[in-house]
C-alpha positions as CSV (number, residue, x, y, z in Angstrom):
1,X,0.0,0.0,0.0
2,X,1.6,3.1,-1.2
3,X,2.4,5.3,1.9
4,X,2.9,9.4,1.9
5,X,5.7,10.5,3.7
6,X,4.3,13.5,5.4
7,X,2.9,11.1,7.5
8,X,6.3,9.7,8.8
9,X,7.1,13.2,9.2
10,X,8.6,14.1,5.9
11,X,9.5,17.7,5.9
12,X,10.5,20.6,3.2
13,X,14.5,20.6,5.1
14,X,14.1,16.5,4.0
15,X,13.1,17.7,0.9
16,X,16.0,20.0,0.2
17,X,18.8,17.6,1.7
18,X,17.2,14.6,-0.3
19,X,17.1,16.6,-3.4
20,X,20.8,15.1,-4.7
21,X,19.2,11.7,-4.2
22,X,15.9,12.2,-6.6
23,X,18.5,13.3,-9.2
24,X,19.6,10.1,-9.3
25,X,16.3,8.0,-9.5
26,X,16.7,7.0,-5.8
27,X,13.6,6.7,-3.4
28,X,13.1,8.2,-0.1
29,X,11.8,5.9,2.6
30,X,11.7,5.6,6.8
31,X,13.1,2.5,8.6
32,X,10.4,0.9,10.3
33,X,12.3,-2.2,11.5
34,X,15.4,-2.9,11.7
35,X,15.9,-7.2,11.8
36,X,20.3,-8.8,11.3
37,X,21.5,-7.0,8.4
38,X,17.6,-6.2,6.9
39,X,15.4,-3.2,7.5
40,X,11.9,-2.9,6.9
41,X,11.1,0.3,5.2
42,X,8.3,2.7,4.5
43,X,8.3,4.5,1.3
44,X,5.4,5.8,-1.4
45,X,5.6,2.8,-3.3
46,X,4.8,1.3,0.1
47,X,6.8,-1.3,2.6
48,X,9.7,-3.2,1.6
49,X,12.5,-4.9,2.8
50,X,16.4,-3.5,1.8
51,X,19.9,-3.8,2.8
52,X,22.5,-2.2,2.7
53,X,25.0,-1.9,-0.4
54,X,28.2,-2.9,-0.5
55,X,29.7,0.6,-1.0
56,X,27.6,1.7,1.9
57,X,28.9,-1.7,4.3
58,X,32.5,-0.4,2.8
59,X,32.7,3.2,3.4
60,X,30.9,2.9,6.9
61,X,32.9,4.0,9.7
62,X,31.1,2.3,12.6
63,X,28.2,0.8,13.6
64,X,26.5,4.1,14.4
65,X,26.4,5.2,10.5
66,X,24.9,2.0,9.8
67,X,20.4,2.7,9.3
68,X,18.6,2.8,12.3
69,X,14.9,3.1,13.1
70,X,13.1,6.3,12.5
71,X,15.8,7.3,9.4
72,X,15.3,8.4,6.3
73,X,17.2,6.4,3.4
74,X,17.7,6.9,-0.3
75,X,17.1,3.4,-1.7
76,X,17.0,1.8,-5.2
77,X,14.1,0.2,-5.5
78,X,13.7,-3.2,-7.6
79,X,11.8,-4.1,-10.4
80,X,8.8,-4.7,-8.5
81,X,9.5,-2.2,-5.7
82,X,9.3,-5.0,-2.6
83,X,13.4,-5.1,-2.4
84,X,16.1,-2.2,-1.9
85,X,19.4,-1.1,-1.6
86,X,19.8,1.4,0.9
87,X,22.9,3.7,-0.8
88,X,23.0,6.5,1.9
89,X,21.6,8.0,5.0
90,X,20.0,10.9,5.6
91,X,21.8,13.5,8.2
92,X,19.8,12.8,12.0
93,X,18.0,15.9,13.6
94,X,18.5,14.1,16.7
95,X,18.9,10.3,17.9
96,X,18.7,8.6,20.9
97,X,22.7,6.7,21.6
98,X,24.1,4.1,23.7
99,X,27.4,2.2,24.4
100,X,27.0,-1.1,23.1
101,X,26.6,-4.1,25.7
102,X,30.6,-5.5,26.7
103,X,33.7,-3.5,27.2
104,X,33.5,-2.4,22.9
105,X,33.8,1.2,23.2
106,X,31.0,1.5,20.2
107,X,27.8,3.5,19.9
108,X,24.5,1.8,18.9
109,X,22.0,4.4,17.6
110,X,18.7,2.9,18.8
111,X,16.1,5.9,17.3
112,X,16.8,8.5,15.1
113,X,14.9,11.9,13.8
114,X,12.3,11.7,17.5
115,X,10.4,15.1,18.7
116,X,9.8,13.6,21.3
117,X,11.0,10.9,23.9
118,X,9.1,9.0,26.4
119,X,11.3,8.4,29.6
120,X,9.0,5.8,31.0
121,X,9.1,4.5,35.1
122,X,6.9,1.9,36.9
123,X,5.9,3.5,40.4
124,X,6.0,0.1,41.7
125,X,8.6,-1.1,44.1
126,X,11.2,-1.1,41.3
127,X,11.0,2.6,41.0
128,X,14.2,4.5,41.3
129,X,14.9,8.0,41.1
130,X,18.5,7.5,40.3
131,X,17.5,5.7,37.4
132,X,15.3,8.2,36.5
133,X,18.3,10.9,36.4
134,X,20.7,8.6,34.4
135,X,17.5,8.0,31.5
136,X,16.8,11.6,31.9
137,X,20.8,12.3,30.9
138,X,20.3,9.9,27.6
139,X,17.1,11.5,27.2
140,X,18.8,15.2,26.8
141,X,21.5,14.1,25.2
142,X,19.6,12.8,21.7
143,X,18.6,16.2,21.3
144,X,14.8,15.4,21.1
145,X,12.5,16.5,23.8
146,X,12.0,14.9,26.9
147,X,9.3,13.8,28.6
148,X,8.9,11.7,32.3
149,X,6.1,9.2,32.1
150,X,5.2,7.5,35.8
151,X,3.4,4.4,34.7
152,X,1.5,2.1,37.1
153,X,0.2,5.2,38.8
154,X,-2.4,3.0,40.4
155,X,0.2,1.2,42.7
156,X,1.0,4.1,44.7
157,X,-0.6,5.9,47.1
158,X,1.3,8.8,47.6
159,X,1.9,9.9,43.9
160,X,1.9,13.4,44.2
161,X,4.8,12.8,46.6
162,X,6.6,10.4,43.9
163,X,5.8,13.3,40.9
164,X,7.2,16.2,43.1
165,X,10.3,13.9,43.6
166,X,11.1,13.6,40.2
167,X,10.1,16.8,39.1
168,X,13.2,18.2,41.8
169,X,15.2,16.4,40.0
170,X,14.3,17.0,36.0
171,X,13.6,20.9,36.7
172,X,11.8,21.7,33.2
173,X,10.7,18.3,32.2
174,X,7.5,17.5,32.1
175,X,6.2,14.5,34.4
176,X,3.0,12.6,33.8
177,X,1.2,10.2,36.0
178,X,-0.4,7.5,34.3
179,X,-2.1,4.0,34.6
180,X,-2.8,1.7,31.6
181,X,-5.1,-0.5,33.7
182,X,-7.8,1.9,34.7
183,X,-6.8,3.4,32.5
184,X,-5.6,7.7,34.4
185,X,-3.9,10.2,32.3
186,X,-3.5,9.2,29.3
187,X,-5.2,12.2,27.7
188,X,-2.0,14.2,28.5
189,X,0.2,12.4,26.1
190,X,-2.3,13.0,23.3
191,X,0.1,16.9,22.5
192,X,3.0,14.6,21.9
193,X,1.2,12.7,18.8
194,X,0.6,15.0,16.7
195,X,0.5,14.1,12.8
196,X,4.2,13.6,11.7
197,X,5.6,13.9,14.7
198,X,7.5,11.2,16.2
199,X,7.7,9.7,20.0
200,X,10.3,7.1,21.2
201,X,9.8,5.2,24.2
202,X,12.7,4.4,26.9
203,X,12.8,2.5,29.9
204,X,13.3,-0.7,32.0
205,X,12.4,-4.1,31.3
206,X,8.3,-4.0,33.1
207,X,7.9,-0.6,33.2
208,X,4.9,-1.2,30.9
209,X,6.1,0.4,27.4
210,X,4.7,-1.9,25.6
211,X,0.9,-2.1,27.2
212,X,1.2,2.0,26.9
213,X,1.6,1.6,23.3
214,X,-1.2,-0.6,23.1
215,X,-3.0,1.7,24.9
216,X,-2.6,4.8,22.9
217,X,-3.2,2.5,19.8
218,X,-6.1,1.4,20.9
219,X,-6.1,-2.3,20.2
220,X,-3.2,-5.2,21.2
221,X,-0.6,-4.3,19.0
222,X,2.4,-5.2,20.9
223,X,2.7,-8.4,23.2
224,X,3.1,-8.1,26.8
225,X,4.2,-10.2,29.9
226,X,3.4,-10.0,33.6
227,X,5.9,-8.6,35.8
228,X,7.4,-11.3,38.1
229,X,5.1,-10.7,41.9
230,X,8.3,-11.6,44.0
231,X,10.4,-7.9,42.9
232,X,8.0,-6.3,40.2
233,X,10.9,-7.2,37.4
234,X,9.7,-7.2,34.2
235,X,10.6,-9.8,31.1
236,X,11.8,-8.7,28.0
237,X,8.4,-8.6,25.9
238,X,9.2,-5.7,23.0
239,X,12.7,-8.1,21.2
240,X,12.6,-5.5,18.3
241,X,12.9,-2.1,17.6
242,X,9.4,-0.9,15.4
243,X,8.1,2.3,13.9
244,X,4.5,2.6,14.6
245,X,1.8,5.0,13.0
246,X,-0.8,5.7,15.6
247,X,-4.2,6.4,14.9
248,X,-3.9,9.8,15.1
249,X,-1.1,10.5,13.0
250,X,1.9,10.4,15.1
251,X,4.7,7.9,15.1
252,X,5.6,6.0,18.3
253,X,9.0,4.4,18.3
254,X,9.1,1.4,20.9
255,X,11.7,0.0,22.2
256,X,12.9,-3.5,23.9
257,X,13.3,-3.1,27.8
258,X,17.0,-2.1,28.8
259,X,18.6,-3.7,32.2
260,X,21.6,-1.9,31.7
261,X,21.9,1.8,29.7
262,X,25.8,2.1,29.3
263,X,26.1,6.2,28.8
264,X,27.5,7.3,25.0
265,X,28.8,11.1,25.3
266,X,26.8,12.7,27.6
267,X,29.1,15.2,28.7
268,X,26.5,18.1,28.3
269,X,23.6,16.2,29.4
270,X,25.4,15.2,32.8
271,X,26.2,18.8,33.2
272,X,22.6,20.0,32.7
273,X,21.0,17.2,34.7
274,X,22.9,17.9,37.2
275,X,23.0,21.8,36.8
276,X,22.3,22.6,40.7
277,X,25.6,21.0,41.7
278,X,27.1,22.7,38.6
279,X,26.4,25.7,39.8
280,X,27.1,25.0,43.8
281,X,30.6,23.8,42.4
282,X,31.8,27.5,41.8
283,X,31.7,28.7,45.4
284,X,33.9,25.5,46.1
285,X,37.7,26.9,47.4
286,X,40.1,24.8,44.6
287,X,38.8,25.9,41.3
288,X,39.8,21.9,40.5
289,X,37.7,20.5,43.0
290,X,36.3,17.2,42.6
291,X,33.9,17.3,44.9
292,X,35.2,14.0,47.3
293,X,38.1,14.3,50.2
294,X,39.0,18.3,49.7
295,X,38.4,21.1,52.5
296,X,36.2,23.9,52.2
297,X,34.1,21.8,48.9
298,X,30.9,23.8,48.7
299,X,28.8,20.6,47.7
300,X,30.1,18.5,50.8
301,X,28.8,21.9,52.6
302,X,25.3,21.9,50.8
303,X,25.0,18.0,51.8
304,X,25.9,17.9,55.3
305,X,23.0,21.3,55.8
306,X,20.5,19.4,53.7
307,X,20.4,21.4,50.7
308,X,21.3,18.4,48.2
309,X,20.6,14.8,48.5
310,X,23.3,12.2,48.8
311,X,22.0,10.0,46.6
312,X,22.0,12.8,44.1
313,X,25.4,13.3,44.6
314,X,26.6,9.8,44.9
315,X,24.9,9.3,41.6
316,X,26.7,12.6,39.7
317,X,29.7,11.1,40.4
318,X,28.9,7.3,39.6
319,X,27.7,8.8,35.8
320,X,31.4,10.7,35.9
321,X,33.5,8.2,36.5
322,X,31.4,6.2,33.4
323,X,32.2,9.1,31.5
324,X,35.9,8.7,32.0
325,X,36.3,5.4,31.9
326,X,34.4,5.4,28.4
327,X,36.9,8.6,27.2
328,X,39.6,6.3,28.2
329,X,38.7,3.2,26.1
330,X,37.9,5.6,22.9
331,X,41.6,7.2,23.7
332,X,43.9,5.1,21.1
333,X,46.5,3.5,22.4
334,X,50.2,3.4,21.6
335,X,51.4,0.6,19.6
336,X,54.7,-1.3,20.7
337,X,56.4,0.1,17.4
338,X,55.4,3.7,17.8
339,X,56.3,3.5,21.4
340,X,59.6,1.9,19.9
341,X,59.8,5.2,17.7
342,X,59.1,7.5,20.3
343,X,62.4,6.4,22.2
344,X,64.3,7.1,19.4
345,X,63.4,10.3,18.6
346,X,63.6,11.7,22.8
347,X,67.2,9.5,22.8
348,X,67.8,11.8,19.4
349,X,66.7,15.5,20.5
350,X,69.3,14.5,24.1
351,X,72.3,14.3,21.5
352,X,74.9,11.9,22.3
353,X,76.4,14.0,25.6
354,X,77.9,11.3,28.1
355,X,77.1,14.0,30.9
356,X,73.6,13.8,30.6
């Protein structure tokens, strides 16, 4: 079924940057799926499947160029348009990054081109407000808008006390409350859908993406699972990542449940998450302060009189040191021949002075 691209979001800037493309007989298309080494993409002529060219597979220089879902591709299109080869990739307004799984030192795009993105938290007994903070720093970081969704509203008896808690901590973020079982709030998240724009959901194994999505769609779209009674831990239900045009118009990206989100450059994000002990760190005596054993440290001072949390603290310096230790595995290292060089030349510029 032939499909018009202003409904994935196609705009006039598309338009202009895919211009080169057209001139070439290529076709514009969305990845809706992304399956090992396949994509399933959305284009006029409607959905097909494509890979990659060779060129493309050749001139790549990481995983992270590679498609992803929510991207727009130029694509030739076979004979009878239900095959492709995807030749190129269309520059990201914004994406949401990770490390990859392992000690790699790789990004894995997981969405690309999203208005909007969905940082979704159970307030069941798994809720954490840490976590919250280091989804909210991913969330900031892909340059799309974010957005705190409290799912499971209906668990909790104090969740004004629960929304006031996160909202101290994501000052200008909005925060909604909602339950998909009675259903409560859903109404809210209606602004975010509008036709062509697009809304990636993030968040914990259990957290309920997946039954939200169903929810908005209005029907069972996506499969769920039970959390497990004994710890509220959810099972991975969502396996893929999918591109979904709601009945309204917008485009929902979901996404599989995460138990771990390894941090990909989020040096800005950290700093504006964490902007109030940004801004408590200039009053600190060293200008180099870091914050842990020195005297006269302005955000030890706030701490011990109550004016910052030190689980706040504790957790600003926990997504630091992740920082660091991922800037030191993307450092390169010295080889044993250019180490071997580099001898040479400091046992050259010494000269050959026995006094030295």
């Amino acid at each position: 079924m032939a499909v018009d691209l202003t409904t994935l979001g196609w705009t006039s800037d598309l338009d202009a940057q895919f211009a080169p493309f057209a001139a070439q007989g290529l076709t514009a298309g969305r990845v809706a799926r992304e399956h090992t080494h396949l994509y399933t993409v959305l284009s006029p002529t409607g959905e097909c499947l494509a890979r990659v060219t060779g060129r493309f597979r050749h001139d790549a220089r990481g995983r992270h160029e590679f498609p992803a879902v929510g991207d727009w591709v130029a694509m030739a299109l076979s004979t009878d348009a239900n095959e492709a080869k995807i030749q190129a990739v269309l520059p990201r307004r914004s994406k949401f990054s990770r490390k990859v799984a392992g000690n790699t030192p790789q990004e894995q795009v997981v969405a690309a081109n999203i208005d909007t993105i969905f940082l979704v938290s159970a307030l069941d007994r798994d809720f954490n407000l840490r976590r919250v903070e280091r989804y909210l720093v991913v969330g900031r970081e892909s340059r799309a808008r974010p957005v705190i969704i409290l799912n499971k509203c209906d668990l909790r008896d104090d969740v004004d006390t629960a929304v006031a808690e996160v909202r101290a901590v994501a000052e200008g973020v909005p925060v909604h409350a909602v339950s998909c079982t009675r259903p409560t709030g859903l109404d809210a998240l209606d602004v975010y859908l509008a036709p062509g724009e697009t809304v990636a959901l993030l968040g914990s194994s259990g957290v309920g993406k997946s039954t939200l999505v169903n929810q908005l769609l209005g029907e069972d779209r996506q499969r769920t699972r039970e959390v497990r009674a004994t710890d509220d831990r959810g099972r991975h239900t969502t396996t893929n990542r999918e591109l979904i045009v709601m009945p309204r118009g917008g485009l929902m990206i979901d996404t599989p449940g995460m138990r771990e989100l390894q941090l990909w450059e989020t040096e800005g994000a950290v700093r504006e998450s964490f902007d109030d002990i940004e801004a408590l760190a200039v009053d600190c005596f060293f200008r180099d302060c870091r914050h842990l054993d020195e005297p006269r440290c302005a955000i030890k001072i706030a701490v011990q009189d109550g004016r910052l949390a030190p689980g706040h603290l504790a957790n600003y310096h926990k997504l630091r040191r992740e920082q660091q230790a991922l800037a030191a595995k993307q450092t390169p290292r010295t080889s044993p021949e250019q180490k071997r060089r580099g001898k040479t030349i400091d046992r050259g510029d010494r000269g050959d002075d026995p006094e030295e």
